[in-house]
C-alpha positions in Angstrom: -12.4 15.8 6.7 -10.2 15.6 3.6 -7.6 17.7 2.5 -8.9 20.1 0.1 -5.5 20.6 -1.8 -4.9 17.2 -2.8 -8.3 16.0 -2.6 -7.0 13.1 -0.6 -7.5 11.7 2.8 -6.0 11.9 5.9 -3.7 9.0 7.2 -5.2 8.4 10.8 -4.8 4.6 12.2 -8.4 3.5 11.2 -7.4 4.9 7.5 -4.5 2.9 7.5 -5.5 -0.7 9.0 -8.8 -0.5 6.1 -6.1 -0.2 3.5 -3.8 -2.8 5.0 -6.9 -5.3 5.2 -7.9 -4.6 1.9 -4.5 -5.5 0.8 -4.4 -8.4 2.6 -7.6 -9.7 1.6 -6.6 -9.7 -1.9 -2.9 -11.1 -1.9 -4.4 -13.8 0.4 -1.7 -12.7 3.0 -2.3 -11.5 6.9 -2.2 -7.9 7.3 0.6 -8.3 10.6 2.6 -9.9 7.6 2.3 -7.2 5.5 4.1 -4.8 7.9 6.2 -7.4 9.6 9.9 -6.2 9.7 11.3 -9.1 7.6 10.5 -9.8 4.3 8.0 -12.9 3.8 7.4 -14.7 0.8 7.1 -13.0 -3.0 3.4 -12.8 -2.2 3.9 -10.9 0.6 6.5 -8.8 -0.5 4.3 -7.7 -3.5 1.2 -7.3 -0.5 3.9 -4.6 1.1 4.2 -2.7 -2.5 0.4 -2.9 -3.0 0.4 -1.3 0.6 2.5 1.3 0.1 0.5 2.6 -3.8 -2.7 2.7 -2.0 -1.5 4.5 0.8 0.4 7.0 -1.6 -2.5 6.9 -3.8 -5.4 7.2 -1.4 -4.5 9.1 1.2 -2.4 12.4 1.9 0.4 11.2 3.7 3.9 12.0 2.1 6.3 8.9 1.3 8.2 9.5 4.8 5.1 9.3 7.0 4.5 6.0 4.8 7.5 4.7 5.1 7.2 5.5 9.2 3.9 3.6 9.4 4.7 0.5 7.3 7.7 0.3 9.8 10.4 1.5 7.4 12.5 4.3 7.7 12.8 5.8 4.5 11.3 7.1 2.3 13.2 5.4 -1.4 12.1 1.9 0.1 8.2 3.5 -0.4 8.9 5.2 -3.9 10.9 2.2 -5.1 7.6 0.2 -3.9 5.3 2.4 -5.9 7.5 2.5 -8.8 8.0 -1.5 -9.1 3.9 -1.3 -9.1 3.7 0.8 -11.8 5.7 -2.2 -13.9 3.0 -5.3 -12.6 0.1 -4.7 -15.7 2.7 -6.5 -18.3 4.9 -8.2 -15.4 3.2 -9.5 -12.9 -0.7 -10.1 -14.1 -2.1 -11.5 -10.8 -0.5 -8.9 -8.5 -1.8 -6.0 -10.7 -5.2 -7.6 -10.6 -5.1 -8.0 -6.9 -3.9 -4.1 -6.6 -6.7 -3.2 -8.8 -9.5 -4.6 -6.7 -7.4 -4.0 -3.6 -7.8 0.0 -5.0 -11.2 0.1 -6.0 -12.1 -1.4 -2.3 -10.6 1.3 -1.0 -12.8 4.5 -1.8 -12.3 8.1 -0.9 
């Protein structure tokens, strides 16, 4: 059932591992690396940013409870995330690309 005041989602677990896999998929990165407590490569450092948008953008879980199931404790490292997407259209081509179908995968 959604949430009829945001008009977004729940977060349960089956919620969150189709968004991670979607992610995954299309940063051509493992979804345990994703949310793996140390940072990776670039690509999947951009993968964990992708992660946290769609999860901000598609579901209606506040940045703490993000932040919580990424395995991160706060909730900055999840705006900071969101924000750096924001910046990727003129930036980073291919990772805005990847977000894009990563976000249109991922329907209500």
């Amino acid at each position: 059932m959604m949430d009829t005041l945001t008009l977004r989602a729940p977060l349960t677990r089956d919620r969150f591992d189709l968004i991670r896999q979607a992610v995954a998929r299309h940063f051509l990165v493992t979804a345990h690396d994703i949310t793996a407590p140390n940072r990776g490569t670039p690509q999947v450092a951009a993968a964990r940013l992708a992660l946290y948008a769609l999860l901000y953008e598609r579901t209606s879980a506040d940045l703490l409870t993000i932040a919580r199931w990424c395995g991160r404790y706060h909730h900055t490292t999840v705006l900071d995330g969101i924000q750096r997407t924001r910046g990727w259209e003129v930036s980073a081509p291919a990772y805005w690309q990847a977000l894009q179908a990563a976000l249109r995968e991922v329907t209500l």
